[in-house]
MITIDO-126324 format. One line per 4 residues: number of its first residue (from 1); their letters; for each residue y, z, x of C-alpha. Coordinates in Angstrom, 2 decimals. Example, Ala and Ser with C-alpha at 12.3 -4.5 7.8 and 13.67 -1.06 7.14 Angstrom:
! MITIDO-126324
1 = as = -4.50 7.80 12.30  -1.06 7.14 13.67
This chain:
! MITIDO-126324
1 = xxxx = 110.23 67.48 75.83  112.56 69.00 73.52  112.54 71.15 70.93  114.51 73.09 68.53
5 = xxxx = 113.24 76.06 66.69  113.22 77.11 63.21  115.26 80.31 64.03  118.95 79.86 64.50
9 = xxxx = 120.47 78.65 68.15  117.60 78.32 69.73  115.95 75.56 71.70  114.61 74.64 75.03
13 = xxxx = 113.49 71.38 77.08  110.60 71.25 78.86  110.42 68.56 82.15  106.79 68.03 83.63
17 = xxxx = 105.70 66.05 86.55  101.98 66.14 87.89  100.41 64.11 89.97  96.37 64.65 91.57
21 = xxxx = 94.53 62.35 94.08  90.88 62.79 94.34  89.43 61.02 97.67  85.78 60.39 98.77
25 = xxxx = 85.80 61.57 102.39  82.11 60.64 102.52  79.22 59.90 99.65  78.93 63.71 99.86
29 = xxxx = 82.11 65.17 100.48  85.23 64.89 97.84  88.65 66.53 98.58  91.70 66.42 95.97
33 = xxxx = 95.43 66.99 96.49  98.37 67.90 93.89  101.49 68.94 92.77  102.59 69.73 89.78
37 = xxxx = 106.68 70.58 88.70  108.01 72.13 85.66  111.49 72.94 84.67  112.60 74.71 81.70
41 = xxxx = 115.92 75.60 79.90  116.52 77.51 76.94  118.24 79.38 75.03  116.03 81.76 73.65
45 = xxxx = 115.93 84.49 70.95  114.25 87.52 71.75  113.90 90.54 70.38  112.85 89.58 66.58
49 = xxxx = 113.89 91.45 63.57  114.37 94.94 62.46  112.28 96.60 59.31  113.59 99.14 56.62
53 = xxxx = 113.08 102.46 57.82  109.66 102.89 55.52  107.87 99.98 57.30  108.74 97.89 54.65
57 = xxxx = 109.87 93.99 55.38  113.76 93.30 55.05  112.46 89.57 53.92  115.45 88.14 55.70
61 = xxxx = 115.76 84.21 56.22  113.03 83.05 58.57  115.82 81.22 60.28  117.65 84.89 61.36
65 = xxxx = 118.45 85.70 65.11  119.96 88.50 66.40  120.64 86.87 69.52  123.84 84.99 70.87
69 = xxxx = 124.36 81.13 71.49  125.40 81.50 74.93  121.64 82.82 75.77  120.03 80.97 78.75
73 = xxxx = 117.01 80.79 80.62  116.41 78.80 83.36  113.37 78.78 84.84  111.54 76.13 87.78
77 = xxxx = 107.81 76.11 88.86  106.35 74.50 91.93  102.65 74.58 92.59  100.63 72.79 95.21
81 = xxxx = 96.88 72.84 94.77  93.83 71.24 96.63  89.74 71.46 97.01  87.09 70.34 98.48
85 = xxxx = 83.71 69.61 97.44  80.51 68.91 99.80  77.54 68.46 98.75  74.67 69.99 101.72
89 = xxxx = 71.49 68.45 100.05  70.14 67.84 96.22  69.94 71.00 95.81  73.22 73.12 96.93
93 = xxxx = 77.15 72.44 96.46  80.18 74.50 98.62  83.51 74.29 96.76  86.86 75.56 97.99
97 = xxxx = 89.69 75.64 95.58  93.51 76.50 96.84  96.52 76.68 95.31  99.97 78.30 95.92
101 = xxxx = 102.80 78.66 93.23  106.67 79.16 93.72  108.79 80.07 90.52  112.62 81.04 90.27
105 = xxxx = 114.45 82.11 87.09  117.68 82.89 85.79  118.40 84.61 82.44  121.01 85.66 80.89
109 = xxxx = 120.93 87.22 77.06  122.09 89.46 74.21  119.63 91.35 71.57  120.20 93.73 69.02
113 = xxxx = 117.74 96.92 67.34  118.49 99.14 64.65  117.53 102.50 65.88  115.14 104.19 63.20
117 = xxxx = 115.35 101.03 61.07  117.52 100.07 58.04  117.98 102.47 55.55  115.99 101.45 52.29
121 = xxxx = 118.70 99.43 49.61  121.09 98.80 52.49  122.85 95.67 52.16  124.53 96.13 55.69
125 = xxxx = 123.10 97.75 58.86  125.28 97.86 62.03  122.97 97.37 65.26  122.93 98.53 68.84
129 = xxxx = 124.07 95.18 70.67  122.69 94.75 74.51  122.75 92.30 77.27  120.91 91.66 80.02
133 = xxxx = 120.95 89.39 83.36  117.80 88.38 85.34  117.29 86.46 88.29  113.36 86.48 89.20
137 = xxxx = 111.45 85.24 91.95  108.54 85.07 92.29  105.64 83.31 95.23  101.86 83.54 94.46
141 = xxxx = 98.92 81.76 96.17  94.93 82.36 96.44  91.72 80.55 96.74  88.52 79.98 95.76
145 = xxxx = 84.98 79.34 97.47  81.41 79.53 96.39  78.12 78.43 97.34  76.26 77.16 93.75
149 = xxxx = 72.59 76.03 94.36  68.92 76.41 93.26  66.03 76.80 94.59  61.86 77.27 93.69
153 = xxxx = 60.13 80.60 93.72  56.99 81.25 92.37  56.36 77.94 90.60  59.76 78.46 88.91
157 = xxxx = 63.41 76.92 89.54  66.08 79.62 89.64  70.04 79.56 89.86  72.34 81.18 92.20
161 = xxxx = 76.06 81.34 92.99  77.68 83.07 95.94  81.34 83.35 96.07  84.69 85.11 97.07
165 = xxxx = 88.90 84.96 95.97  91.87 86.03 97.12  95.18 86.23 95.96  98.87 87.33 96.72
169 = xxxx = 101.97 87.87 94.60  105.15 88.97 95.68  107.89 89.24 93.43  111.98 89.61 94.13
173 = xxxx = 114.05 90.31 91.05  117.18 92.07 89.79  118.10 92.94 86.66  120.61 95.19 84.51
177 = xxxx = 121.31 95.59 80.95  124.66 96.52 79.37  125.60 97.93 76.16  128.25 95.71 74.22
181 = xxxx = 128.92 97.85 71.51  132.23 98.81 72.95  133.28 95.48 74.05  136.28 93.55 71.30
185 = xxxx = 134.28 91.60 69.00  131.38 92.83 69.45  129.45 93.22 65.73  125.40 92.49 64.73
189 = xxxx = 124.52 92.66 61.58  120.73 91.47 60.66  121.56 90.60 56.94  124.80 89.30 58.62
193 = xxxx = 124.21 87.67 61.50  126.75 86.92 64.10  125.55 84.36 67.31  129.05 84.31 68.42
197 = xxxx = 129.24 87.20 70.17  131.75 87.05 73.19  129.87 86.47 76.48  130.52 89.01 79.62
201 = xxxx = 131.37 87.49 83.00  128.61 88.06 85.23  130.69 90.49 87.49  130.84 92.74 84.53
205 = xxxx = 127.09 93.62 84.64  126.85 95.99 87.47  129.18 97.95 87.55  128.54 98.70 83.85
209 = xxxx = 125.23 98.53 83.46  122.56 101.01 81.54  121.74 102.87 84.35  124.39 102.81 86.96
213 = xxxx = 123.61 99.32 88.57  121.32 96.46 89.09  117.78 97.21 89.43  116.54 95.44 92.62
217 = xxxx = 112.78 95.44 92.45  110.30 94.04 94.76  106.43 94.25 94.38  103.57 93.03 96.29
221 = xxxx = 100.23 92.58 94.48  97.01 91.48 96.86  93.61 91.45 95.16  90.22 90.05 96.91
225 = xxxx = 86.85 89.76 95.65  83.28 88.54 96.54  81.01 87.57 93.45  77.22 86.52 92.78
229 = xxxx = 75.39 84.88 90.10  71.91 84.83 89.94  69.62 82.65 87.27  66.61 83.88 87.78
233 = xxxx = 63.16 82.40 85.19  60.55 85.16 84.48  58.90 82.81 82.82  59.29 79.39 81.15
237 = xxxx = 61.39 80.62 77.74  62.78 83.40 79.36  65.66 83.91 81.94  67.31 86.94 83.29
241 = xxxx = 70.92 86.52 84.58  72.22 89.15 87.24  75.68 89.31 88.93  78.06 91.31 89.86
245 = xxxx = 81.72 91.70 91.11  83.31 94.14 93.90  87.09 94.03 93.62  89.72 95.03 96.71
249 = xxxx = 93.04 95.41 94.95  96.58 96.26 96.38  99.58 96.73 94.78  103.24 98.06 95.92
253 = xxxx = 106.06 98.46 93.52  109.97 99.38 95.08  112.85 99.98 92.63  116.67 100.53 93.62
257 = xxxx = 119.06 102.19 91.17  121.91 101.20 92.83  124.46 104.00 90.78  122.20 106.44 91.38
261 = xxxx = 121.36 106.14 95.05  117.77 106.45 94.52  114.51 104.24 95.49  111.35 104.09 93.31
265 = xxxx = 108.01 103.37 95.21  104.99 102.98 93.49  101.38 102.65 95.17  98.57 102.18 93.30
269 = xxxx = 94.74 101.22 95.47  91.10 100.01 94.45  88.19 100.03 96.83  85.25 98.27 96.66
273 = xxxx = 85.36 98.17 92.50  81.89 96.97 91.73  81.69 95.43 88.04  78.03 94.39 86.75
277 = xxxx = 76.58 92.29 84.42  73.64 91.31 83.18  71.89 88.48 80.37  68.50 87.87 79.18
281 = xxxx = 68.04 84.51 77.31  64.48 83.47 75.25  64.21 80.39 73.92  62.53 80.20 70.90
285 = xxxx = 61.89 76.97 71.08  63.62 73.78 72.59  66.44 74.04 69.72  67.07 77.83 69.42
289 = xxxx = 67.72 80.74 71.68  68.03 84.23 71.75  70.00 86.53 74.37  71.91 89.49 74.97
293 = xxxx = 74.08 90.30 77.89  76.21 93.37 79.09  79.53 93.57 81.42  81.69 95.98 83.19
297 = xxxx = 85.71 95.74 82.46  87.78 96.12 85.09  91.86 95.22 85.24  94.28 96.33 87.33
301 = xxxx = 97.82 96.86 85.04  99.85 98.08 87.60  102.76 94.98 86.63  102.77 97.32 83.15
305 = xxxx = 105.01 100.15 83.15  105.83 103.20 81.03  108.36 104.97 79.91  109.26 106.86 83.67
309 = xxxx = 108.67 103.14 85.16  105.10 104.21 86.79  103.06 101.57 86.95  99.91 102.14 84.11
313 = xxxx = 96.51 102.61 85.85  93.72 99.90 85.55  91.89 98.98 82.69  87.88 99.96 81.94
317 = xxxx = 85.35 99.45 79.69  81.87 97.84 79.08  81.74 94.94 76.48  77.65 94.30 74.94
321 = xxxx = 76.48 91.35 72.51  73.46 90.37 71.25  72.94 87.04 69.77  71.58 83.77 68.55
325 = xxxx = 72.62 79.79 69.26  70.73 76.99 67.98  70.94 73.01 67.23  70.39 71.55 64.19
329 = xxxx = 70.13 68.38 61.99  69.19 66.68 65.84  71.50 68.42 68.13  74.31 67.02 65.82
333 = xxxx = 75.26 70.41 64.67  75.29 73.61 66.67  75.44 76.89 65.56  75.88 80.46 66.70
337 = xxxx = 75.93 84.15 65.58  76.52 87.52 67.67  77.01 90.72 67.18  79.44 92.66 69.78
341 = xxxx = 80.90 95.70 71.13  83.32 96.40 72.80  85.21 100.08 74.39  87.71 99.90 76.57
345 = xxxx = 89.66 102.79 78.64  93.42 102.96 79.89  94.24 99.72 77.55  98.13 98.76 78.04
349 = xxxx = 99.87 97.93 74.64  103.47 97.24 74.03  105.30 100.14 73.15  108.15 99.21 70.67
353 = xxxx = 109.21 103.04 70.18  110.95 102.73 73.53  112.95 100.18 75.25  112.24 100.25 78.79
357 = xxxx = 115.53 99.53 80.69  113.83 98.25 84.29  111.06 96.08 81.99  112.14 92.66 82.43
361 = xxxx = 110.37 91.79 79.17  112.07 94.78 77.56  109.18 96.47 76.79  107.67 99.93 78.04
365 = xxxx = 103.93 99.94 77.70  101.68 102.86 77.06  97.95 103.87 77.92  96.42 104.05 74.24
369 = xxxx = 93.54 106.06 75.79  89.93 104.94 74.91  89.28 102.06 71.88  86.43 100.60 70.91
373 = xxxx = 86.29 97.42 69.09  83.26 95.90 67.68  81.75 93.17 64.95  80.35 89.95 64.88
377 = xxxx = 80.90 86.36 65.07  79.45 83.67 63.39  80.19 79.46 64.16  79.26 76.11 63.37
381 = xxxx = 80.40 72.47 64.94  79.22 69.41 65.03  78.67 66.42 62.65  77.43 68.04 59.17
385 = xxxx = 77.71 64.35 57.19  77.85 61.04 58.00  81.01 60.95 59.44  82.23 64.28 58.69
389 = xxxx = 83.22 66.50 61.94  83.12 70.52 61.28  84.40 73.55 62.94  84.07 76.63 61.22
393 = xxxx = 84.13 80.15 62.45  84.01 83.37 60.83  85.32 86.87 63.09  85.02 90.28 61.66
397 = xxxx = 86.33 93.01 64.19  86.38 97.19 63.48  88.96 98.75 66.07  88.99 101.96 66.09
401 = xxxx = 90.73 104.76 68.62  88.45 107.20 70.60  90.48 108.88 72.30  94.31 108.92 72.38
405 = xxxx = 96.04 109.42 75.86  98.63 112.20 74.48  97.55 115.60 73.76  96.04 114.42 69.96
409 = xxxx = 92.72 113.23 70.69  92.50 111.18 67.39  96.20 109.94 67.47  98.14 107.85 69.68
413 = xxxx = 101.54 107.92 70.02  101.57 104.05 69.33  99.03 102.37 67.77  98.23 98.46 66.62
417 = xxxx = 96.13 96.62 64.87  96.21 93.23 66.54  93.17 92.23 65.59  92.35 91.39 61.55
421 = xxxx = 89.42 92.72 60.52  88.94 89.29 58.65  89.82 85.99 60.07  88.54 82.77 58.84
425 = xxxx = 89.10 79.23 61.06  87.70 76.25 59.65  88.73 72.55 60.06  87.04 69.20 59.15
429 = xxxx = 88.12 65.77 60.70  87.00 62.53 58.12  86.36 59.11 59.55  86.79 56.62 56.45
433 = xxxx = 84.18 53.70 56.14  83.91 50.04 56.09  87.07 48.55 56.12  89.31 51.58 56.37
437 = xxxx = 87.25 53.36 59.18  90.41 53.06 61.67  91.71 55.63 59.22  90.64 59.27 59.52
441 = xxxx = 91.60 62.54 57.66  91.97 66.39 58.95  92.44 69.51 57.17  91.97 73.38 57.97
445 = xxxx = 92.78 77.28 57.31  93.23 79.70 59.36  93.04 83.04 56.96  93.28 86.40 58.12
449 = xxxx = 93.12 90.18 56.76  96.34 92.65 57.30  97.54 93.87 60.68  99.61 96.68 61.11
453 = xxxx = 101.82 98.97 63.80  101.98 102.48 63.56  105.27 104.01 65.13  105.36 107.52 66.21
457 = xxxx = 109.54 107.82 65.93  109.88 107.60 62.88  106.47 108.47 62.19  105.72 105.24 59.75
461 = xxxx = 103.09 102.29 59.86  104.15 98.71 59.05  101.72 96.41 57.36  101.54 92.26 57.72
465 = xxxx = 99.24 91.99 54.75  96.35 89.17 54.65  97.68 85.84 54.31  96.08 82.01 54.87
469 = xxxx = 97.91 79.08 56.89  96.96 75.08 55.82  97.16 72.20 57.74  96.36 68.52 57.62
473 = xxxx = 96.24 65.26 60.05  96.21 61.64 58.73  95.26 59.65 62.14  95.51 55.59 62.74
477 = xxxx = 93.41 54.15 65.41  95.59 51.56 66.26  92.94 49.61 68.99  90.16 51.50 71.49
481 = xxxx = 93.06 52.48 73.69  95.99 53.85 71.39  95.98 56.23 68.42  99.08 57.55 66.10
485 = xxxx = 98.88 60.74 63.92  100.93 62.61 61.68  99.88 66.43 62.04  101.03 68.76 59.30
489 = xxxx = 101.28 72.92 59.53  102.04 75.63 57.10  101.80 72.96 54.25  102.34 75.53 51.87
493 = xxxx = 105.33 77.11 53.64  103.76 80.69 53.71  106.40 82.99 54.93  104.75 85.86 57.06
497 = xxxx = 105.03 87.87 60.27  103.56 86.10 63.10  104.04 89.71 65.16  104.82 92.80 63.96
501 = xxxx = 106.74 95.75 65.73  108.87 98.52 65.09  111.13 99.23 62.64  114.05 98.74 64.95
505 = xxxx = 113.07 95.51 66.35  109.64 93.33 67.48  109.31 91.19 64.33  108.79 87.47 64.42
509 = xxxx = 108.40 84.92 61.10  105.48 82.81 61.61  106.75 78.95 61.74  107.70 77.40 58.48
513 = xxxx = 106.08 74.36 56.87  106.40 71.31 59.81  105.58 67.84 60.93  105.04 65.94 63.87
517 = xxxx = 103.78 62.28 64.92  102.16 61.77 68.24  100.64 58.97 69.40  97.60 59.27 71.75
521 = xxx = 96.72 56.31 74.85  93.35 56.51 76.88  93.32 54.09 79.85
């Protein structure tokens, strides 16, 4: 597959192979074997665009990158997976799931910020110029296996699932970054941009890079668990669900500043992490239900590091919803509505006020401190006409910080809004009758409220207001087995930040207007 962006230079082809076999060992016992390969070159432009120095948009060309042509990715994924399922009676299933994953990449690149942003009614602005080189490896495998089942208890069928995972990821990687500012020909301007900047030979990077050196870094992450489910029915419309998770987690982190003579070792331990949750469902009646449920939060983010390169500690939290679901117009139509809540502790986010040098995304991330997020949801599907297919969903979400992690309980030192407090998703699929029913039509929105980024250096917050993206599909069934479609997106060529970040860098345009044909074959 290939592909060539909307932003200047860059591209990337994608190869995929998979292949799965699925073989009937005996009427009760299935086992399945596969592979799957993926291969990927690019040259990539990363970094996005910088803002004026008030937050405000420098509405540049959508087709702007700061990067160079001669940026390159290279990247190659091997996984192996298998499982087995056995059936012990009617009543109880074991299933084991493996898999193990091999990946190796190579990058090589050039970005450019504009420390503090560009001055308001500039019509030039000189940028910092960087490059970095990356080689990555990286080996990860784990498994699967639970015990799913029910049995009879007091005149009542109940549910249960007993289970444990494992997994392992080790990681081998070096990386350095260069400034290029003082290399001949080196210039970036964002309202002039310049992809031809001269490319250093690979020997250059060490000995001149940021921080003395290559940064070799190896990590080891090891995480096991053992899980339950249990359905149990208190009584015919009513069922209480009970589970809970306890969570071994491992990780080691060793950095090498090669200039400076000086190793890095991070530790960071969890034992016997126990993470609950709970559900009680009432159905109303055989088309409508009632529940609400409650569940711990627990992530280890020890693979995000801040600004000293200390891995952040894990994330916690409690998420509760309360809600309805129901069927309607004969189970054509279904329909849901909840109410949630959500506050969550430690939470990593993306700190574009820094530019970690070790990051091999280029990003530091910080430890907002405590968040809480909550609103409700409301959703409809299924066939509403004759012929008519819906899906329509409606999100509104309040964030709001708790507690910040710096010394300013009500501020953090860097602060998003990902989420939109609005956001709107709707689309509606159209199967013509009589002689044109081969035909069908799509269309949909996606329509959001403003996001924004506040940035604590310089202290300013930038604002992607609300904005609404179209679409549309005109689809041919050619016979039962093939179909051809032309999918449209962004019909009305809204120009908008798909991300936003600082005013120094971390802005991306949303894609312009596009089209694409596919054509679809079930055997």
């Amino acid at each position: 597959q290939d592909r060539q962006y909307f932003y200047d230079v860059a591209k990337r082809n994608d190869q995929i192979l998979y292949g799965a076999l699925d073989y009937d060992i005996t009427p009760d016992t299935t086992v399945g074997l596969g592979i799957a390969y993926e291969r990927l070159d690019a040259t990539p432009c990363w970094h996005g665009l910088p803002r004026y120095s008030n937050g405000k948009s420098l509405e540049l060309s959508r087709s702007t990158c700061l990067g160079a042509s001669w940026n390159n990715w290279e990247s190659e994924r091997t996984t192996l997976f298998a499982d087995l399922a056995h059936r012990l009676n009617e009543d109880w299933t074991f299933k084991f799931a493996g898999v193990w994953t091999h990946n190796d990449q190579d990058i090589k690149y050039a970005l450019s910020e504009t420390p503090g942003g560009v001055t308001p009614g500039a019509t030039a602005a000189p940028s910092s110029v960087y490059s970095g080189l990356f080689d990555y490896d990286q080996s990860d495998y784990g498994f699967d296996a639970y015990l799913d089942g029910q049995f009879e208890a007091f005149g009542l069928n109940h549910e249960l699932v007993l289970g444990a995972n494992a997994s392992r990821a080790t990681t081998h990687d070096r990386w350095a970054l260069i400034n290029m500012n003082g290399l001949p020909g080196v210039s970036q301007d964002p309202f002039n941009p310049n992809p031809h900047l001269p490319e250093p030979a690979d020997a250059y990077y060490a000995p001149n890079s940021y921080r003395g050196g290559p940064l070799p870094t190896e990590s080891d992450t090891r995480q096991f668990g053992t899980y339950a489910t249990l359905r149990l029915k208190l009584a015919e419309p009513l069922t209480f669900v009970l589970g809970s998770r306890v969570s071994w987690y491992r990780n080691s982190r060793d950095s090498y500043t090669q200039a400076w003579d000086y190793w890095q070792h991070d530790r960071s331990q969890e034992n016997g992490q126990v993470t609950p949750f709970a559900a009680l469902v009432y159905d109303l009646d055989e088309n409508w239900s009632v529940y609400t449920s409650y569940a711990d939060i627990f992530q280890p983010q020890s693979t995000y590091t801040d600004e000293s390169g200390s891995p952040l500690q894990p994330k916690t939290g409690a998420s509760y919803e309360i809600g309805i679901k129901g069927e309607l117009l004969d189970g054509r139509v279904n329909t849901a509505f909840n109410l949630f809540r959500t506050v969550e502790e430690h939470r990593a986010e993306a700190n574009y006020d820094s530019t970690c040098i070790g990051s091999s995304d280029g990003y530091c991330y910080s430890d907002v401190g405590k968040v809480r997020a909550q609103g409700f949801e409301a959703e409809v599907s299924g066939e509403v006409l004759d012929r008519l297919q819906l899906l329509a969903g409606y999100t509104y979400t309040q964030t709001r910080y708790l507690e910040s992690a710096n010394s300013n309980p009500q501020e953090p030192t860097f602060s998003t809004t990902y989420f939109p407090r609005h956001l709107f998703r709707a689309w509606s699929d159209y199967q013509l009758p009589g002689e044109l029913e081969r035909w069908s039509l799509g269309a949909g929105v996606t329509a959001q409220s403003d996001v924004s980024v506040h940035n604590a250096r310089p202290a300013v917050t930038s604002v992607q207001a609300g904005y609404a993206i179209w679409s549309g599909r005109v689809a041919y069934r050619i016979d039962e087995h093939w179909t051809v479609a032309l999918n449209g997106n962004n019909l009305f060529d809204k120009k908008y930040y798909q991300s936003v970040g600082a005013v120094s860098w971390g802005n991306f345009y949303g894609e312009p207007r596009n089209l694409m044909v596919s054509l679809k074959g079930t055997f």
